[in-house]
C-alpha positions as CSV (number, residue, x, y, z in Angstrom):
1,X,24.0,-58.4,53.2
2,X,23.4,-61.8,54.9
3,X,26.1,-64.5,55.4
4,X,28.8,-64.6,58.8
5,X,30.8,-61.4,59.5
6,X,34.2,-61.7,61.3
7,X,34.7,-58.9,63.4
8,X,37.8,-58.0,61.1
9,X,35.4,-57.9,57.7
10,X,33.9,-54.8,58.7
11,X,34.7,-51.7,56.4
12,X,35.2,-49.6,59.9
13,X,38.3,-52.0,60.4
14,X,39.7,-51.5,56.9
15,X,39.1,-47.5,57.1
16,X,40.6,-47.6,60.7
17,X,43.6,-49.4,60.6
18,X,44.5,-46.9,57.6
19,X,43.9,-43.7,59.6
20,X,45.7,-44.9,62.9
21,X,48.8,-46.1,60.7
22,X,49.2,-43.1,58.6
23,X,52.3,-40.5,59.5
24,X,53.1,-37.3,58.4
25,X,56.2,-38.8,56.8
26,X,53.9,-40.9,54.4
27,X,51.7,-37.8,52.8
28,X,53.4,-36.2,49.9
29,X,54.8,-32.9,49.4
30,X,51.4,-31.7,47.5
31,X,48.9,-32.9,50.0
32,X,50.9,-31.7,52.5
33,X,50.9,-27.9,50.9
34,X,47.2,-28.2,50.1
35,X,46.1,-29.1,53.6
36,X,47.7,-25.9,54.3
37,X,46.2,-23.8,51.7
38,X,42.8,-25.3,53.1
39,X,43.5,-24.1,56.6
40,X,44.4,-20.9,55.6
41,X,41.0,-20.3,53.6
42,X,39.1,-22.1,56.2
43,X,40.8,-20.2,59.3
44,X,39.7,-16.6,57.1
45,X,36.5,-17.9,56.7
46,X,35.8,-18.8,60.3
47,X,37.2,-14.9,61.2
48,X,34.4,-13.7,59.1
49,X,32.1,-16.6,60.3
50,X,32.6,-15.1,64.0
51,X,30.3,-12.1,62.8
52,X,27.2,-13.9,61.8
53,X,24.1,-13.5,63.9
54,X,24.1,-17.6,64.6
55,X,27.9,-17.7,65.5
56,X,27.2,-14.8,68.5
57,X,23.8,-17.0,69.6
58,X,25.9,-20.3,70.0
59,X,28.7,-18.6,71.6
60,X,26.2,-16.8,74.1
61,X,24.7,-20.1,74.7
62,X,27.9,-22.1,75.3
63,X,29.1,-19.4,77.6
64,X,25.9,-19.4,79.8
65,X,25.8,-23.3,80.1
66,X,29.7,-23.3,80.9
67,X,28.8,-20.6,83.7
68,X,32.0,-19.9,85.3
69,X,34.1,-22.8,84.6
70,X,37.2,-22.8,82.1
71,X,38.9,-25.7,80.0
72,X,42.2,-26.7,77.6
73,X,40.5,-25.3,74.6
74,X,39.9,-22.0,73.3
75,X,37.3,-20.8,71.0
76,X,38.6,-18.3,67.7
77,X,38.2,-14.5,67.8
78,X,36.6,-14.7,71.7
79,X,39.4,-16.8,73.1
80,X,36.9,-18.7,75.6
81,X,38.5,-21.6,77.2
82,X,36.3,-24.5,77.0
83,X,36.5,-28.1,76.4
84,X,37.4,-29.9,73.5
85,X,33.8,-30.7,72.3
86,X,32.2,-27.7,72.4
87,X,35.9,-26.0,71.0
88,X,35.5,-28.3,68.4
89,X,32.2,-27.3,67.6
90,X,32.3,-23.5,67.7
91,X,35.1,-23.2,65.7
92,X,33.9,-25.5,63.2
93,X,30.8,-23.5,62.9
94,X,32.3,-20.3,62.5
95,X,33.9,-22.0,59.7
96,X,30.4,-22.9,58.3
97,X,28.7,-19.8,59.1
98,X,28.7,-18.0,56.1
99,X,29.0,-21.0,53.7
100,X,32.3,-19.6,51.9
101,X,34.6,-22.3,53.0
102,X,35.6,-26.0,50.5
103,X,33.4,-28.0,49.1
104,X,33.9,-31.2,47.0
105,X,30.3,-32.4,45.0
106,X,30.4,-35.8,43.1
107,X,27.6,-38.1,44.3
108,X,27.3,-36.0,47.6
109,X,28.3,-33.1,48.3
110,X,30.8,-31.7,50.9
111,X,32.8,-29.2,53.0
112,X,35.4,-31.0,54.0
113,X,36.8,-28.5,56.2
114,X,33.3,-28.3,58.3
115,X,35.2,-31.4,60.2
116,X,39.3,-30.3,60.5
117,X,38.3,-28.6,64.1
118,X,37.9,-31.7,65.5
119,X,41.6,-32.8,65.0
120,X,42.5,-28.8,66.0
121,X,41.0,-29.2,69.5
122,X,42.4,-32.4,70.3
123,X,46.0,-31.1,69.1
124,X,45.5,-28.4,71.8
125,X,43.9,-30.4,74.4
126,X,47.2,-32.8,74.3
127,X,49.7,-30.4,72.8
128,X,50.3,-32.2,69.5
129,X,52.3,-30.5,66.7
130,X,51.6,-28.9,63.6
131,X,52.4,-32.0,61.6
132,X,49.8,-33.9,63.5
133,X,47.2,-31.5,62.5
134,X,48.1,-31.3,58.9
135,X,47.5,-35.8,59.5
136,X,44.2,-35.3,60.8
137,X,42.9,-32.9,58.6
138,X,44.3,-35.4,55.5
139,X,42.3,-37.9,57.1
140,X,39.2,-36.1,57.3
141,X,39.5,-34.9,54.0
142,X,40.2,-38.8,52.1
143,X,37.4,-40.5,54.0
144,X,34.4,-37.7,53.7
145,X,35.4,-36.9,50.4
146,X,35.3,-41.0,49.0
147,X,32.2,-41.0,51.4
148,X,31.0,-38.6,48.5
149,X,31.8,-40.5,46.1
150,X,30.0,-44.2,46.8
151,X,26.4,-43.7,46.9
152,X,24.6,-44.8,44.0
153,X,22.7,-42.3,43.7
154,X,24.2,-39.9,46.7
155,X,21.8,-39.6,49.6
156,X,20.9,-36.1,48.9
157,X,19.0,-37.5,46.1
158,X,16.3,-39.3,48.2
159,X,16.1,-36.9,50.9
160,X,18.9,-36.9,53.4
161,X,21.4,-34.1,54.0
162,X,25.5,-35.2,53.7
163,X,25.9,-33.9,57.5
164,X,25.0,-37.7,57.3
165,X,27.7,-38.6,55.8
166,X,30.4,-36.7,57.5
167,X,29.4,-38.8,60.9
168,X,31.0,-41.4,59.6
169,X,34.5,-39.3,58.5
170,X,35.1,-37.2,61.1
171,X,35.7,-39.9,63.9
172,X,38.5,-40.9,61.8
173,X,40.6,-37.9,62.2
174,X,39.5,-37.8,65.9
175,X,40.8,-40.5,66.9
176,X,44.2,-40.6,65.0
177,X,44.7,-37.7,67.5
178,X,44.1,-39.5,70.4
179,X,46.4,-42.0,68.8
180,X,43.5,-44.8,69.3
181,X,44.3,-48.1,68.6
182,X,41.7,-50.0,65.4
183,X,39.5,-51.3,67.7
184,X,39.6,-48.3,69.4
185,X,38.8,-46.1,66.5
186,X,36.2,-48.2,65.5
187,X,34.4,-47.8,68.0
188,X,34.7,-44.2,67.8
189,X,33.2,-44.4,64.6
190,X,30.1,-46.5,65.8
191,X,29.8,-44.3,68.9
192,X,29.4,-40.7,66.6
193,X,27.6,-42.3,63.2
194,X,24.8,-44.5,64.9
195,X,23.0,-40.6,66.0
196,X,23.9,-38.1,63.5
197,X,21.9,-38.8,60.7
198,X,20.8,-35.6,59.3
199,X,17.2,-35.1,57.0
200,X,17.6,-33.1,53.7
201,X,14.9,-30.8,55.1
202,X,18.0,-28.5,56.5
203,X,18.6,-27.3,52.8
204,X,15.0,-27.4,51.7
205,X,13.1,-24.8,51.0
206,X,12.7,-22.2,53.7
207,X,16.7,-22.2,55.0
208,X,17.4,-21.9,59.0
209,X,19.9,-21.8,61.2
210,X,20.3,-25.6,60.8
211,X,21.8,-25.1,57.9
212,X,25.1,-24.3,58.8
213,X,25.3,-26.4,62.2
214,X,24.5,-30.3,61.2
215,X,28.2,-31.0,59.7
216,X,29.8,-29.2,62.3
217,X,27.9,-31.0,65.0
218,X,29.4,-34.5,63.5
219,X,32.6,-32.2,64.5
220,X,32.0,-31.7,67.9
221,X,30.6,-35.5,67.9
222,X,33.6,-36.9,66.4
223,X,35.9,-35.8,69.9
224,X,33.3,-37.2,72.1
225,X,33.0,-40.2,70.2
226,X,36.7,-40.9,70.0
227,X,37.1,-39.5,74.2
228,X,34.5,-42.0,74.8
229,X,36.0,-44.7,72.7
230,X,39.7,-44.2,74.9
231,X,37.6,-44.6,78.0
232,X,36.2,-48.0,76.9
233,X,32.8,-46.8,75.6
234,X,31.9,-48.8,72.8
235,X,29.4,-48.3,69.5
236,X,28.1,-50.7,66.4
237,X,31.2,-52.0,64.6
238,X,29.2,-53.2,61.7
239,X,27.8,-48.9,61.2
240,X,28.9,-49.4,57.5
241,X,28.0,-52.3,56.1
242,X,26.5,-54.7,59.1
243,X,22.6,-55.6,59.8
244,X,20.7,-52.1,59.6
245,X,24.1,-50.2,59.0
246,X,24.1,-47.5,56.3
247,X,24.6,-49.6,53.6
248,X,21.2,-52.0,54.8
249,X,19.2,-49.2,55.6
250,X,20.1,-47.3,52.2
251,X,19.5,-49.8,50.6
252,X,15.5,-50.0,51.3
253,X,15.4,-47.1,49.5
254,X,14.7,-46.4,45.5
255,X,15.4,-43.6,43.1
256,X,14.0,-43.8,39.6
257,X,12.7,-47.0,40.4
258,X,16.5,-48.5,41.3
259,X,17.5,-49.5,44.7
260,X,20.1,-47.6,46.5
261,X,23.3,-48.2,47.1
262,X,26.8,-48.1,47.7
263,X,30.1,-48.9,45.9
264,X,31.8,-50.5,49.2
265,X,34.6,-51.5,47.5
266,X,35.5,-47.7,46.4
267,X,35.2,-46.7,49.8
268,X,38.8,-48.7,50.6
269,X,40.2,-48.6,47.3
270,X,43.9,-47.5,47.1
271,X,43.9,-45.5,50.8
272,X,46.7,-43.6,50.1
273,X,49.8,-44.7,52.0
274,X,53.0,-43.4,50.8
275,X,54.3,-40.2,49.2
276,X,53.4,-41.0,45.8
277,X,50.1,-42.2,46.4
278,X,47.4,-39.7,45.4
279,X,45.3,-37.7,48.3
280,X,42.0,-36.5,48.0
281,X,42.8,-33.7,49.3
282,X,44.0,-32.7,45.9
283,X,40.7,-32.8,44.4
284,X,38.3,-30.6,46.4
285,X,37.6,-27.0,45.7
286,X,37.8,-23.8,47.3
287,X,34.8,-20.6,46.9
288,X,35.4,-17.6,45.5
289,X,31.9,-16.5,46.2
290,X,30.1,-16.8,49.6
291,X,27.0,-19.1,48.3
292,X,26.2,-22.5,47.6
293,X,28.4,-24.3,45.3
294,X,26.1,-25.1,42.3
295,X,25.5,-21.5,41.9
296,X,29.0,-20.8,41.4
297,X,29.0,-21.3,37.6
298,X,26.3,-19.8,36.7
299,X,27.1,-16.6,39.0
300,X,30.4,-16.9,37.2
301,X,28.8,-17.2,33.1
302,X,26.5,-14.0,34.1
303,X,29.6,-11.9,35.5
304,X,31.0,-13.0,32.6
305,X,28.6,-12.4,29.9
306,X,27.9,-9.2,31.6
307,X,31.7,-8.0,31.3
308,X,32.3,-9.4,27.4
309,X,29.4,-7.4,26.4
310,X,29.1,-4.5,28.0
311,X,25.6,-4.9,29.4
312,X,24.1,-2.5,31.6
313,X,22.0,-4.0,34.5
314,X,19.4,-1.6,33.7
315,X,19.0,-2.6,30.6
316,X,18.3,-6.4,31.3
317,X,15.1,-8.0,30.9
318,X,15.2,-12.1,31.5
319,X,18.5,-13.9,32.8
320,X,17.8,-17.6,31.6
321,X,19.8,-19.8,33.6
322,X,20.2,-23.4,32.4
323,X,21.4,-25.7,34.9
324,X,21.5,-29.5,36.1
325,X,18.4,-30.8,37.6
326,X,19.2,-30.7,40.7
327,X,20.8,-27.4,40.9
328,X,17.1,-26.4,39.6
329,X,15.5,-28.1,42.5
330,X,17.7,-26.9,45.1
331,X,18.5,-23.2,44.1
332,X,15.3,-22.3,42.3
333,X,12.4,-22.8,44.4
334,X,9.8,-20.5,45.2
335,X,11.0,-20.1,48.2
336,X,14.4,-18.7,46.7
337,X,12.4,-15.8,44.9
338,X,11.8,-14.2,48.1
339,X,14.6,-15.1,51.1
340,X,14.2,-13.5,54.0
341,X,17.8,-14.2,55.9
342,X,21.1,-14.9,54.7
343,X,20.7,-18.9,55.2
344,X,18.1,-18.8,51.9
345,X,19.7,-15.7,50.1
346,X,23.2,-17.5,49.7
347,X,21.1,-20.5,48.5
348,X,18.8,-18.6,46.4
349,X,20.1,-18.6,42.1
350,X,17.7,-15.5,42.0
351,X,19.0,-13.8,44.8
352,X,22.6,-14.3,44.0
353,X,22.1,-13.6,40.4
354,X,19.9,-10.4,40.9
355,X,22.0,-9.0,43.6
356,X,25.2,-9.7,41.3
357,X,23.6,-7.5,38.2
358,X,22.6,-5.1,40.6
359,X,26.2,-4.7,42.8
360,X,28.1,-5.8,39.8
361,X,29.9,-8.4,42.7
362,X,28.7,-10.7,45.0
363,X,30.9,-10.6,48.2
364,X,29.7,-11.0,52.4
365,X,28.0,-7.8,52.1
366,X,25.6,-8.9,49.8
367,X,24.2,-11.5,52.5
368,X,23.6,-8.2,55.2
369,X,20.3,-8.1,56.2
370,X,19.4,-4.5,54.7
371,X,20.6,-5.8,51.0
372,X,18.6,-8.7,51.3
373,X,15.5,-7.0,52.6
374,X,16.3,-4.3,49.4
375,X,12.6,-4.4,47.6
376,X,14.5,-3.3,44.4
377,X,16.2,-6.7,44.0
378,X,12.5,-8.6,43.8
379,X,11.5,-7.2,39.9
380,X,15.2,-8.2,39.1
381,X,14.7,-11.6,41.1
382,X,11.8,-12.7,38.9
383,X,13.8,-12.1,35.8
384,X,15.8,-14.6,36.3
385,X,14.3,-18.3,34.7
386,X,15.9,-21.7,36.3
387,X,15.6,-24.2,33.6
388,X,16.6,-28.1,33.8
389,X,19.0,-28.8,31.1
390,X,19.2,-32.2,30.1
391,X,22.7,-32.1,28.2
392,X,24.4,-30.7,31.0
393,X,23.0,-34.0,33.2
394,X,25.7,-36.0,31.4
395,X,28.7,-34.0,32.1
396,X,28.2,-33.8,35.7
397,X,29.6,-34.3,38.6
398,X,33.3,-34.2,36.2
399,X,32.1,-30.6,35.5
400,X,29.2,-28.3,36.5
401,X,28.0,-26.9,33.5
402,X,25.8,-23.9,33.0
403,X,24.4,-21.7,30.4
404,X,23.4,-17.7,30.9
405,X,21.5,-15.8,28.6
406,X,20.7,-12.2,28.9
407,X,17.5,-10.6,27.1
408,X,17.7,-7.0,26.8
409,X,15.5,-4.3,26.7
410,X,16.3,-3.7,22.7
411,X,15.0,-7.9,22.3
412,X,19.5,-8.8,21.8
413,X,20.3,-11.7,23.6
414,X,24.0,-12.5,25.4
415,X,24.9,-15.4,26.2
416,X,27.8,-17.3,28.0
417,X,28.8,-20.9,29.4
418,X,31.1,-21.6,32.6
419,X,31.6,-25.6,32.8
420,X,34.2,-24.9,35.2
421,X,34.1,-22.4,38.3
422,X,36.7,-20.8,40.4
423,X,38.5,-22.8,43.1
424,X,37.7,-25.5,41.4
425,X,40.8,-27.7,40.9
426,X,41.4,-26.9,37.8
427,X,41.2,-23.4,37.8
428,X,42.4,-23.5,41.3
429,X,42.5,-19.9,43.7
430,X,46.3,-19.0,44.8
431,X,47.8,-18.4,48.1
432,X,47.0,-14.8,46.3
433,X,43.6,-14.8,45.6
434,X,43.5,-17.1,49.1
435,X,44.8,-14.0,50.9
436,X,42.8,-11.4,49.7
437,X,39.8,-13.6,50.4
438,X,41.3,-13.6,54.1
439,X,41.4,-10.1,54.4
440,X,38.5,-9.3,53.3
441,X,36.9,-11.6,55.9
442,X,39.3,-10.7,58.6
443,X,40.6,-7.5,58.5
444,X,37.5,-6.3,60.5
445,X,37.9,-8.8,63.3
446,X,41.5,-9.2,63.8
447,X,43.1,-6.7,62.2
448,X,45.1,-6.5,58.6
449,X,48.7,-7.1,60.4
450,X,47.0,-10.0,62.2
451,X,45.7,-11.0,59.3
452,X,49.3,-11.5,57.2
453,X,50.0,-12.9,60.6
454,X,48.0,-16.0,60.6
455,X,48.7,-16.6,56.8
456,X,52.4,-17.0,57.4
457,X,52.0,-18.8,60.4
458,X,49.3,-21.3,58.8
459,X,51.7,-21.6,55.9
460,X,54.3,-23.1,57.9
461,X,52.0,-25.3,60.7
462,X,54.2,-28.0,59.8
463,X,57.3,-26.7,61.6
464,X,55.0,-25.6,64.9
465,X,55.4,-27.8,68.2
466,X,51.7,-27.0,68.9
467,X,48.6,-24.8,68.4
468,X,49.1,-22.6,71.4
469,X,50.4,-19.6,68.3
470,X,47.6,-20.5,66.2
471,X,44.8,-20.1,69.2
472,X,46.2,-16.6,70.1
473,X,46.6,-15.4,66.4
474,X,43.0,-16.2,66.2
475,X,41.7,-14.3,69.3
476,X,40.8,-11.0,69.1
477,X,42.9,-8.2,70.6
478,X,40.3,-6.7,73.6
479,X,38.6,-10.1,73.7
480,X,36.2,-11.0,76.7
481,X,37.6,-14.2,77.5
């Protein structure tokens, strides 16, 4: 802080002029193909999102407050023409819905994805190609993911949720579709982040609804902030790292008795430019289960002590799970021994890991009302033991280490260690794995022929003029428009 800011010192500026000068001619031939893969998953997940109790409520809701009126943009599996900001935000949410889509954790965490709607209703509102799109998702991608990446430590750790974060991102990608200039886009930026700062209290404790709507709202923020921004409407340059920007206000806070802060120089480092530049899109992670991503490897190390040993669930008596700290404080609260709706079950450890001994899988039917409101999960719920484990503090966020142990009825003991989850990077899902995932989502909406359709035609959204294909493979057949 302190000293005299030219207007051109501001982060916003450096982060800008990166996003409005990169073209689809600069990415390389693996970001490019990722950005695809990521679509295709996300698209499947937001056909299966479409389904969820909170998808139909917000869709019922934007269709009474629109009243009879139309728009450019259409909204997946109903097909309701609406405008860009509220497009932006319904799909985005049915993406979110049943927390199955990306997710990228190193200070923060993330789901990237929860933001590439933004760039998909401006491409339809203005008829932009596929190439464009597969631009503005990169975007969104590299800046919330390095957003992830600069706190010291992340703002989850003292309270705040990372919707806060994406606020900042998700402007980005707006306005490189509206083809802002800097200035422009900067403004954009100061416009959406100045209001969306999100509390922690959406993933504490008792889950709601919330849960799955505060990054997708920075979505639907991002278009109006960047509309706004083409019509002259302007917001705090200095959001970053300016008087009582993110940076200043962060940094009145303290974890373990050290200040906050943020690596600002990180945030800019080596913005990818050319083709052999690396993209962060690279590094971020896909789910193979539909629940929060900590639980993931210890979900993983019980399936997998389970099968190496032959265990029957039956004859299981205590299922120690040793974790990171946090993991403990997030997943293994009382209020995760008893969740009441899907929004806590998928972030409940001993829901996911009692209902996965019981069903021998843990899939979207798991998270149906009637399994969660099975009292024959609770004995096997209070089996399972969340313990800290120091060791495993050190190794993380480079990997996500936990430790399962089974006690059985006859006093054995099993036990097996995951550091490294499916989807992750380095055990990454293929366009395979990617497609059953789809279908398994989507078949029930759309349809298992519409289903192959989408995946081809996602898989080659480079060489489409614009999204008109896309928004009709993803409306229902029979849809009440």
């Amino acid at each position: 802080m302190g000293g005299t800011y030219k207007t051109s010192d501001f982060i916003s500026y450096d982060l800008a002029r990166w996003a409005c000068g990169l073209r689809f001619e600069d990415l390389s031939a693996d970001a490019v193909e990722r950005a695809k893969l990521f679509w295709y998953d996300s698209l499947g997940c937001a056909l299966g999102g479409s389904q969820q109790e909170d998808a139909r409520i917000l869709l019922e809701h934007h269709r009474q407050m629109a009243g009879e009126s139309s728009g450019p943009c259409a909204t997946f599996v109903s097909g309701m023409k609406t405008n860009p900001v509220d497009a932006a935000f319904l799909n985005a949410h049915m993406m979110r819905a049943m927390d199955y889509n990306d997710i990228y954790w190193k200070a923060d965490p993330c789901h990237p994805s929860d933001l590439i709607c933004a760039p998909l209703a401006l491409c339809e509102l203005n008829g932009l190609s596929g190439k464009e799109l597969i631009v503005g998702t990169i975007i969104a991608y590299e800046v919330e993911m390095r957003l992830c990446e600069i706190g010291r430590p992340g703002v989850r750790e003292y309270g705040w949720h990372h919707a806060t974060l994406s606020a900042f991102a998700a402007p980005f990608a707006a306005a490189r579709m509206l083809k802002l200039t800097p200035e422009q886009t900067v403004q954009a930026v100061g416009i959406c982040a100045s209001r969306t700062c999100c509390l922690g209290a959406v993933t504490a404790g008792k889950l709601t609804n919330m849960k799955n709507t505060v990054d997708p709202w920075a979505a639907r923020m991002a278009v109006e902030s960047a509309m706004l921004a083409q019509r002259g409407y302007s917001g705090p340059e200095h959001i970053f790292d300016g008087k009582e920007g993110l940076f200043h206000v962060f940094g009145h806070s303290q974890h373990a008795g050290e200040p906050c802060s943020f690596d600002a120089e990180a945030l800019i480092a080596d913005l990818p430019k050319t083709q052999s530049d690396h993209y962060r899109i690279l590094d971020c992670g896909m789910k193979s289960f539909p629940i929060e991503a900590l639980s993931h490897a210890p979900l993983t190390a019980m399936m997998k002590c389970v099968k190496e040993n032959g265990i029957n669930a039956e004859d299981v008596t205590e299922i120690k799970v040793e974790v990171i700290a946090r993991a403990a404080d997030i997943l293994g609260d009382p209020h995760k021994y008893r969740p009441t709706g899907k929004e806590t079950a998928d972030h409940s450890l001993p829901y996911c890991m009692a209902v996965g001994l019981a069903d021998g899988m843990v899939t979207p039917k798991q998270f149906e009302q009637a399994r969660i409101d099975d009292q024959g999960l609770i004995p096997i719920m209070d089996m399972v033991k969340v313990v800290p484990n120091e060791e495993f503090e050190e190794l993380f966020p480079k990997f996500q280490p936990s430790r399962v142990t089974l006690t059985l009825k006859d006093g054995s003991t099993h036990a097996a260690r995951v550091d490294v989850p499916k989807g992750d990077p380095r055990d990454p899902m293929t366009p395979e794995e990617i497609g059953v995932k789809f279908r398994a989502l989507g078949a029930d909406v759309v349809g298992e022929a519409r289903c192959n359709e989408i995946g081809e035609h996602i898989m080659r959204i480079d060489q489409v003029p614009d999204m008109t294909r896309l928004m009709s493979l993803m409306t229902a057949s029979g849809a009440v428009v």
